[in-house]
N, C-alpha and C positions, 0 to 999 in steps of 0.2 A: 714407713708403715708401722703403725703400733705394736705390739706385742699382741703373739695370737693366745686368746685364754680359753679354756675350751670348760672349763668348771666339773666338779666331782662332788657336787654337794648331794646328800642322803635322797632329798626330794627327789632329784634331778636323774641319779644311778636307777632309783624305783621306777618311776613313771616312763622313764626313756626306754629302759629294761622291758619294762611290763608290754611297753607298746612295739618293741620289736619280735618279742618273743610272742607275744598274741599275733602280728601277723605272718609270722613265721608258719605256724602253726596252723593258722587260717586256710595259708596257702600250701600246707602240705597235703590237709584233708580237701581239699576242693578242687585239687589240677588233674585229679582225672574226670573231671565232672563237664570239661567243656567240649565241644567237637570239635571237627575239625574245617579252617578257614581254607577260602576258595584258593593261595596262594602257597599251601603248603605241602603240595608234593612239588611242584615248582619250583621252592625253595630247596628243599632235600635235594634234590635232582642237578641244581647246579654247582650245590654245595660239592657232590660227588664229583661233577665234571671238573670242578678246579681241585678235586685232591687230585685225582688220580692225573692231571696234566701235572701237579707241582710235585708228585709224588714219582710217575714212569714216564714225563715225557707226553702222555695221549694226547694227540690233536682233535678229540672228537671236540672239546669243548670250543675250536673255531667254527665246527660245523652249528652252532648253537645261538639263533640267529638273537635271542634275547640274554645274553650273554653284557650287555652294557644296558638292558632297560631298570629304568628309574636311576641309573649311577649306583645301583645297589652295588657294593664289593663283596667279598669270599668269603672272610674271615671266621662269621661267627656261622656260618652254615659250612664249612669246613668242621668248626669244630665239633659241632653235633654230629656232622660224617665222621670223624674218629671216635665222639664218644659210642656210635650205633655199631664201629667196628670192633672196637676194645672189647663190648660188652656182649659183643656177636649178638644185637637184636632186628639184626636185618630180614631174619625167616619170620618175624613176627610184626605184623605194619604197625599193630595196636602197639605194641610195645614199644617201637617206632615213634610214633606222636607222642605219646605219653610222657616219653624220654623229653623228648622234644618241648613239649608244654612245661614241663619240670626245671629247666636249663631254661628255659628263659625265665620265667618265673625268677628262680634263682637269681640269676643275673638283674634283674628289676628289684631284687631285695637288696643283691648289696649296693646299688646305685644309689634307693632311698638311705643308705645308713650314708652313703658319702653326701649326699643330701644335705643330711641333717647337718652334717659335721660344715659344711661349705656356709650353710645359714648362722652354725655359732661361728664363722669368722667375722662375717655381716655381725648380726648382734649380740654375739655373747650372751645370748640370756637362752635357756635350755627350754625355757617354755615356749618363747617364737618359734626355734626351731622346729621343736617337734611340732607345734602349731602348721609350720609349712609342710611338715612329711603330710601330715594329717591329711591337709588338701592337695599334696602328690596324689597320695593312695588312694583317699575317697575323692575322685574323679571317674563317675562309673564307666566308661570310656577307655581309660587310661590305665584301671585298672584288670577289666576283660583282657585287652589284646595283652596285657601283661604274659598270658599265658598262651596264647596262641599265636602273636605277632610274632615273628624272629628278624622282621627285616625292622618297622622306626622302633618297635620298644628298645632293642640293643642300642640303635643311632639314639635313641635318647638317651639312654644306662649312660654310652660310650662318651656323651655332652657332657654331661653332669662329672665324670670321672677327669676330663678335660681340664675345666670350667675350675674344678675345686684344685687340680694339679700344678695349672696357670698361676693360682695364689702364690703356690709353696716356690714357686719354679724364677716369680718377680721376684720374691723377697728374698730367696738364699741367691740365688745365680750360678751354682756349683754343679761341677760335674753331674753329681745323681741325682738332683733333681732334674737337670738335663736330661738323664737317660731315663728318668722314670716319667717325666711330660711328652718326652720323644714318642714313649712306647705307646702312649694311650694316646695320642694325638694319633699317631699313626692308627690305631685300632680304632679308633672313630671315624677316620677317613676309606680305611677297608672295609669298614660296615655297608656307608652308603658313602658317596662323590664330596656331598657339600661338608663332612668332615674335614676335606682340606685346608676350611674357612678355621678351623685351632689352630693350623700355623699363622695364619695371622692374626688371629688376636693375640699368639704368642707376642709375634713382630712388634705390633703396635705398640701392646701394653709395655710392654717388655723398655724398648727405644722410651717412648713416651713417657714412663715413672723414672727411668737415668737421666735423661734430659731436664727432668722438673725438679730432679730431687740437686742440681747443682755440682754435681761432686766429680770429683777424678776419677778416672779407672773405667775411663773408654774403650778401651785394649779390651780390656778381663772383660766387660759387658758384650763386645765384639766378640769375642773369642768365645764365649757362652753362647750365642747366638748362633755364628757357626755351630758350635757341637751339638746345639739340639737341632738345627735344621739339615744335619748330616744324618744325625740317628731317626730323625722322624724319616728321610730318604727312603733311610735302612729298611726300618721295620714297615714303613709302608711298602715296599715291595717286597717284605718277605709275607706280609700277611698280603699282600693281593699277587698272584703269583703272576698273571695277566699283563701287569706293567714291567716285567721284567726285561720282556723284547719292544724294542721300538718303542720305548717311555712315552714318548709325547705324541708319536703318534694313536698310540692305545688313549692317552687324554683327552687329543682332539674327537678321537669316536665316541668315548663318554657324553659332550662336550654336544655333541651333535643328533645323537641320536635319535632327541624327542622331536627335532626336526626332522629327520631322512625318514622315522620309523611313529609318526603321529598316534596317538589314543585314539582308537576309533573303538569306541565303546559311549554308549548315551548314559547321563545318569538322571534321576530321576530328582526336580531342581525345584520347588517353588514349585511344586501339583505339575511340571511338565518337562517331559522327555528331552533333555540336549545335548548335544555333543559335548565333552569331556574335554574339547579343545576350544569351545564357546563357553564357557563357563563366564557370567559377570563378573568383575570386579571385587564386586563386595562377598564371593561365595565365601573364605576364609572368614573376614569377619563376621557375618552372618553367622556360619557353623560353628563357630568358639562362642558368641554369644546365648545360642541355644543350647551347648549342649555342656556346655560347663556353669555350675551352679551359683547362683545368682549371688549370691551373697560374697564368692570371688571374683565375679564380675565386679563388682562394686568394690572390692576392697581394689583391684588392679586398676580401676580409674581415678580411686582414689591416689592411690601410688604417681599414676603416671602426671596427676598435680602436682603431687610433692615433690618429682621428679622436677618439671619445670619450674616449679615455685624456688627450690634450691639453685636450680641454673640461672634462674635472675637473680637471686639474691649474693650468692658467690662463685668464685669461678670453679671451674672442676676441677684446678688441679688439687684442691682440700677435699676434693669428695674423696669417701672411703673407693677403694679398688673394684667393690663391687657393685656400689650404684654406677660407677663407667662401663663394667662389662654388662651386664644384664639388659639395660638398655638396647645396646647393640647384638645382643644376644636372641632379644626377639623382636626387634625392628628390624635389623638389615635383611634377614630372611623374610620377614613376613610383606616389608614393603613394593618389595621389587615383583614378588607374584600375583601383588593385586596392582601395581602398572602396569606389569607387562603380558596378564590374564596366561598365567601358567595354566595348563592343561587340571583340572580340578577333579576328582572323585574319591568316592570310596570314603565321605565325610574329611574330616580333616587329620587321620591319619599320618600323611607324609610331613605333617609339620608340627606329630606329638612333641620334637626335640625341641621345640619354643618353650613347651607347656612349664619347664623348670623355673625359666626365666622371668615366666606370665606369673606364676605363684611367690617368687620373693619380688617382683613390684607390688603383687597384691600384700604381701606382709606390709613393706613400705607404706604401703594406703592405710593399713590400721595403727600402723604406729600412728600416721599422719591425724588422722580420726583420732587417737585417743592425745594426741598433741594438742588439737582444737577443743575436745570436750574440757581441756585441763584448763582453757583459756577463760569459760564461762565462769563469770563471778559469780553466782549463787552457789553454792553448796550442792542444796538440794537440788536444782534444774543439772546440774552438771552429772549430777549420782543418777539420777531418773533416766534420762539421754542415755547415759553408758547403761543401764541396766536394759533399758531398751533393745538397745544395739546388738548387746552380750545375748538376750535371750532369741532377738530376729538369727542370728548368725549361727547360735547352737541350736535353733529348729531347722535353719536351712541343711546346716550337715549333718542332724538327725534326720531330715525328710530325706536327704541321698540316700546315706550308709542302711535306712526302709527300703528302699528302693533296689537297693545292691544286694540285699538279703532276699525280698520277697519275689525278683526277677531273675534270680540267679537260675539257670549259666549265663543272662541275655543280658546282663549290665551296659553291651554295648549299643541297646539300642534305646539309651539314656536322651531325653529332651526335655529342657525346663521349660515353664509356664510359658517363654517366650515365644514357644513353637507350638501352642496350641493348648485349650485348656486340658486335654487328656492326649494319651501316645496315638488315641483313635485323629483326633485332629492333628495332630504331627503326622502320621502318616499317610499324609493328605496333600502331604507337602512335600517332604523329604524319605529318601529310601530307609528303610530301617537294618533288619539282618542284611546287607548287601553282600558278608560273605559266605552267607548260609551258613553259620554255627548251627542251627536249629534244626536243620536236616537231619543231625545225629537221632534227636528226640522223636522225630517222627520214622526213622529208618526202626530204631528200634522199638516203636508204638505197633510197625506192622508186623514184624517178626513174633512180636505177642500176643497180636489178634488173630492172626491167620489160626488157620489148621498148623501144628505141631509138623507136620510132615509133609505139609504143601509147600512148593516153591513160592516165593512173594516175586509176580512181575509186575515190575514198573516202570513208569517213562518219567522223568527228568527234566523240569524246566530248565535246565542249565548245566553245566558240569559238576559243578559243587553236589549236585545230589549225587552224584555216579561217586565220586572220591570219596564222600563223605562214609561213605560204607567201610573205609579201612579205621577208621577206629572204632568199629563194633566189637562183639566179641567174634571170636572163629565161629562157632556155632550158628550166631546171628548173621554173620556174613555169605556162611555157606547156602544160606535160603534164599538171596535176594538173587535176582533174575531183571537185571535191568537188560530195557528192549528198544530199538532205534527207530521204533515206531509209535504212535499212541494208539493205533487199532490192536495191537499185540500186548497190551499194557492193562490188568486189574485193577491198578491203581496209576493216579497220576498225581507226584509232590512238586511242590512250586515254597519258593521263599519269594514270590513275589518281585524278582529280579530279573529283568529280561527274559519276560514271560510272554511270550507270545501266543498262547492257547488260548482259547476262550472258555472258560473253566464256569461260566454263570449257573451251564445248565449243570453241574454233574452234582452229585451228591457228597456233599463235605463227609468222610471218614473218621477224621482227626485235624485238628488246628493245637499249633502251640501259642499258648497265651501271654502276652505279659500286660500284667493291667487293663486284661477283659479285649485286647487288640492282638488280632491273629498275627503273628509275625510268618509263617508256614505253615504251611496245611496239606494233608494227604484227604485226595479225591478219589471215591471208592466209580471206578466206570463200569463194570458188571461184577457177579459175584464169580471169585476164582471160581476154577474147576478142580 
């Protein structure tokens, strides 16, 4: 493997500088601004269950019958249970999420700077890279659940942290890189199950570059191999503390789960309601093609020619290290759940930890592109083409990062032209808030309309509205009077998610908007008393 150059040139310190610390900054003023997602006292909640088993022993968290759903592991929901404890913000929920949204956040920033540093191994040029963070971060999707996701944003962070470890871990073969691939191998696999897929890229790559590169020192590559698949052992049972008793049999339950314990939840697919375990085929590709921006699209299909143009014309053992991982990085995941029609919802979500992979073949594609435009024997046709190109691609991710701005906190319910010419025509099709973020907005729309001193009772399309009350403030929480009926009810809010009311007749109160398309709406049913 070549020598790794990571460059320190003037340009390169400013602009790379400039753009971490702008979204540093972005993200310190804006993470109290989003609500809260349908998954996240859920999360807390089992986070606590496995401290306090890893910590005294407690068996409650056997009595915890979703305790293996999604292959989700402990680890980073543990740690936000120590951070709530350390900081004693357990008497306060708000403070609670907050915390929450903030740490993950966090954690998403330093993954982008490992990012960057993974794509100067690829191409050494500090402009690509940051080019890639670019279309990390402006990914409005990707960017939202940054701060309220704690289950795939981390399982992505924890890829990426992998992925770039794997480099340093082929090329030295020494103990600490050992123990340093070990650990975060392991932390990507206690996040969520299919982390355990980084031991084997370790495997493969690892065997597969000693074998090609010819040389002696089979032993020491063996014996490397043991010690990092002993410390990843390690640290994956100390960060999942679950696997500790009965190893494989706690595997096999992982393993099995979405079998014995099916998604019976319908989602809302192409204008019509379906089972979550009926999902088509092509729902993943589908969802990635609408809702990530078009101009990545196109550079990633670009890429994935260049990819096989390269495979026919020489063999892979000359390919750089990272055009073989990335490949396999979002194909082997993404292949096998549109054969074998994985249980699908909640958008594509559970398979954000592609999205790294999907971004440097999309680099790949523009190299590829400005390869071909270099080919054009005119001058001028060739300058024209690229300026073209240059200006379609800087309006695409100026028409996002409008979008990211002018929909904010609701970036997540991001659809390009391919899903409709407006978010009205997308959601005609596809679910939008599905986790209720927007319930915040309207929870506290009615705490400031009501009477000052009237209680606010409301009924609940779902649970997400009843939850979403703990990151108000105290004042705004202590008024609300949610009721388990809709006759007992002033108001009735709906995110439009497993909504089963017929809401035609009642009188709109409040709608929150993004691009003139109501994403939830508070319905006023008589006037308080």
């Amino acid at each position: 493997m070549s020598q790794i150059k990571i460059g320190s040139g003037r340009n390169q310190k400013l602009f790379v500088g400039t753009f971490f610390v702008v979204f540093l900054f972005v993200g310190l003023l804006i993470f109290k601004d989003y609500g809260l997602s349908w998954d996240e006292f859920s999360s807390r909640h089992i986070g606590f269950l496995y401290l306090k088993y890893a910590w005294t022993g407690d068996l409650e968290l056997f009595d915890y019958q979703f305790r293996y759903f999604g292959g989700y592991g402990p680890v980073f929901e543990m740690s936000l249970s120590i951070v709530e404890l350390i900081f004693n913000l357990s008497s306060d929920l708000r403070a609670v999420f907050l915390m929450r949204h903030l740490a993950t956040f966090l954690l998403f920033y330093t993954a982008v700077i490992f990012f960057y540093r993974f794509c100067q191994l690829r191409f050494q040029n500090w402009k690509m890279s940051l080019f890639g963070c670019l279309l990390l971060v402006v990914s409005p999707r990707i960017f939202a659940d940054s701060f309220y996701n704690s289950k795939d944003i981390p399982f992505m962070c924890a890829f990426i942290l992998s992925m770039y470890s794997l480099m340093f871990y082929v090329r030295k073969r020494d103990f600490t890189s050992a123990v340093f691939h070990g650990f975060i191998c392991a932390f990507a696999a206690a996040v969520r199950f299919p982390g355990f897929s980084c031991a084997f890229f370790t495997t493969f790559f690892l065997l597969r570059t000693h074998f090609r590169e010819r040389k002696p020192g089979h032993l020491k590559v063996a014996g490397s191999l043991f010690t990092f698949l002993l410390l990843f052992s390690i640290f994956t049972l100390l960060f999942w503390p679950l696997l500790r008793s009965d190893t494989i049999h706690q595997l096999v339950k992982i393993v099995h789960f979405p079998k014995d314990y099916p998604i019976e939840t319908n989602v809302f697919f192409l204008g019509k309601s379906m089972p979550a375990s009926a999902m088509p085929w092509f729902y993943l590709p589908l969802y990635l093609l609408v809702t990530i921006p078009l101009s990545y699209t196109i550079g990633f299909a670009a890429g994935c020619f260049h990819l096989l143009r390269k495979y026919l014309e020489k063999p892979a053992k000359s390919w750089h290290l990272i055009d073989q991982i990335v490949p396999l990085w979002f194909f082997v995941p993404a292949i096998p759940a549109m054969i074998f029609k994985a249980a699908f919802y909640d958008g594509w979500r559970h398979y954000f930890f592609i999205y790294p992979a999907y971004v440097v073949i999309a680099l790949l594609g523009f190299q590829e592109m400005g390869w071909l435009l270099r080919k054009i024997s005119s001058p001028i046709f060739q300058k024209t083409l690229s300026f073209i190109w240059v200006v379609l691609v800087s309006a695409n991710i100026g028409g996002t990062i409008s979008f990211m701005a002018r929909s904010h906190p609701y970036q997540n319910v991001y659809f390009n032209r391919m899903a409709g010419r407006n978010l009205t025509e997308a959601k005609e099709k596809f679910e939008l808030d599905y986790w209720g973020l927007s319930y915040r907005n309207v929870l506290e729309h009615l705490t400031a309309g009501v009477s000052p001193n009237a209680p606010v009772k409301i009924y609940a399309a779902n649970p997400a509205g009843k939850t979403s009350a703990a990151i108000l403030k105290k004042d705004e929480r202590e008024r609300i009077r949610f009721v388990d009926r809709l006759e007992e009810a002033d108001y009735f809010i709906t995110n439009f998610r497993a909504d089963t009311v017929d809401h035609s007749s009642f009188k709109e109160y409040y709608s929150v908007r993004v691009d003139q398309t109501s994403i939830a709406a508070a319905y006023q049913l008589h006037h308080p008393k």
